[in-house]
C-alpha positions in Angstrom: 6.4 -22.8 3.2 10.2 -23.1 3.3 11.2 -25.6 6.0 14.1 -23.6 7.5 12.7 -20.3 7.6 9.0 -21.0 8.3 8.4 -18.3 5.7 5.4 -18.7 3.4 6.5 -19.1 -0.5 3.4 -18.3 -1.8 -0.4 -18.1 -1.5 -4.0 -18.5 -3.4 -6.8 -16.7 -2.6 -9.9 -18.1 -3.4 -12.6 -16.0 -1.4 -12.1 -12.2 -0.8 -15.1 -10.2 0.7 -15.3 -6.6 -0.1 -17.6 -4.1 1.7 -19.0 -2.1 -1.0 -19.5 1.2 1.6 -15.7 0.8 2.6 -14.6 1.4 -1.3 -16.8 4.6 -1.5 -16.3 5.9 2.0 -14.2 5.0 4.8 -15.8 5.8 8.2 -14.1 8.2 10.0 -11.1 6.8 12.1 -10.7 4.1 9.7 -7.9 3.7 6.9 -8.4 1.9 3.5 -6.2 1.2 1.1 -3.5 0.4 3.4 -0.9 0.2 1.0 -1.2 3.6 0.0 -0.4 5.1 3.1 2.8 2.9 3.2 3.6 4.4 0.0 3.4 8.1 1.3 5.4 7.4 4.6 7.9 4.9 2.9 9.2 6.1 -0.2 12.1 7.5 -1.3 12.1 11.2 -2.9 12.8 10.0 -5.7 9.6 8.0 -6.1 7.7 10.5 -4.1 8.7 13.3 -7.1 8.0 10.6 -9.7 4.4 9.8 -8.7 4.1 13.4 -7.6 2.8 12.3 -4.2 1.9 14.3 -1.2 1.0 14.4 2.1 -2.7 12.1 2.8 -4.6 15.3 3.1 -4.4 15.9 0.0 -5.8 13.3 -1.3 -10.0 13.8 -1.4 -10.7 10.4 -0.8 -8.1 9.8 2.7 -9.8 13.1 3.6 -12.8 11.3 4.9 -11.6 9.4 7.4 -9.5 11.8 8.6 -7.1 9.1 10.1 -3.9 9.7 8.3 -1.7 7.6 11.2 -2.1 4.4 13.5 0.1 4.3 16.5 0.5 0.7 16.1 0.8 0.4 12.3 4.6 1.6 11.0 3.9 2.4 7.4 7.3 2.9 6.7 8.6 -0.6 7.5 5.2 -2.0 6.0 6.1 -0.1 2.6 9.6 -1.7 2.7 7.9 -5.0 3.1 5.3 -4.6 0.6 8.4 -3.6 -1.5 10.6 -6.6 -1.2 7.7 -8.6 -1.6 8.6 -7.7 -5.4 11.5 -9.7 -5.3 10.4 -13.3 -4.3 12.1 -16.0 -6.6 8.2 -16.6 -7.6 7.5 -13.1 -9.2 10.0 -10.8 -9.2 9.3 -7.5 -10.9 11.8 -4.9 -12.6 12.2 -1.6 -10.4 9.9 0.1 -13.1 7.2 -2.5 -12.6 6.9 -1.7 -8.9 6.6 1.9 -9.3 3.7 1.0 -11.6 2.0 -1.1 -9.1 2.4 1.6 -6.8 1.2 4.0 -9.2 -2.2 2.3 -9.0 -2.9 3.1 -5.5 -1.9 6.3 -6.2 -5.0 6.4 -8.8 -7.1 4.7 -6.8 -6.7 8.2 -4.3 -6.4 10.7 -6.8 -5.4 14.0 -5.2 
């Protein structure tokens, strides 16, 4: 943690639970993947056109929960965060290394 910010520096995870019946099918209501629907909401047109993305209901497996929007959750600013995240001193990526990362959750949903 940096002293003066209070901002954590980094992290290890050495536990991570992961509901098998969340991966196949969200319930209805519920969002997984969470990072994907920052991408939709969040990026540019640029990246939108070059990952050929669309709107969540197009996508078969965001379908099934048929929650495409939290009133609490801004997906936009998340995205941006999840963006800059790129750029700690730790692990920063090139512009065309994000857009790959982001490409994966793209897959993960394919339309």
């Amino acid at each position: 943690m940096e002293k003066e910010t209070k901002k954590i520096k980094g992290a290890m995870m050495t536990n991570y639970l992961l509901e098998k019946s969340r991966v196949i099918q969200p319930m209805v209501g519920e969002r997984n993947y969470h990072v994907f629907y920052h991408l939709l909401k969040g990026a540019d047109a640029k990246m939108k056109a070059d990952l050929d993305l669309a709107e969540p209901k197009h996508y078969e497996y965001l379908k099934k929960s048929e929650c495409y929007e939290v009133n609490t959750i801004d997906d936009k600013e998340l995205f941006l965060e999840v963006s800059n995240s790129f750029n700690v001193r730790i692990i920063f990526f090139k512009e065309t290394n994000k857009k790959r990362c982001f490409f994966l959750g793209y897959e993960v949903s394919y339309k």
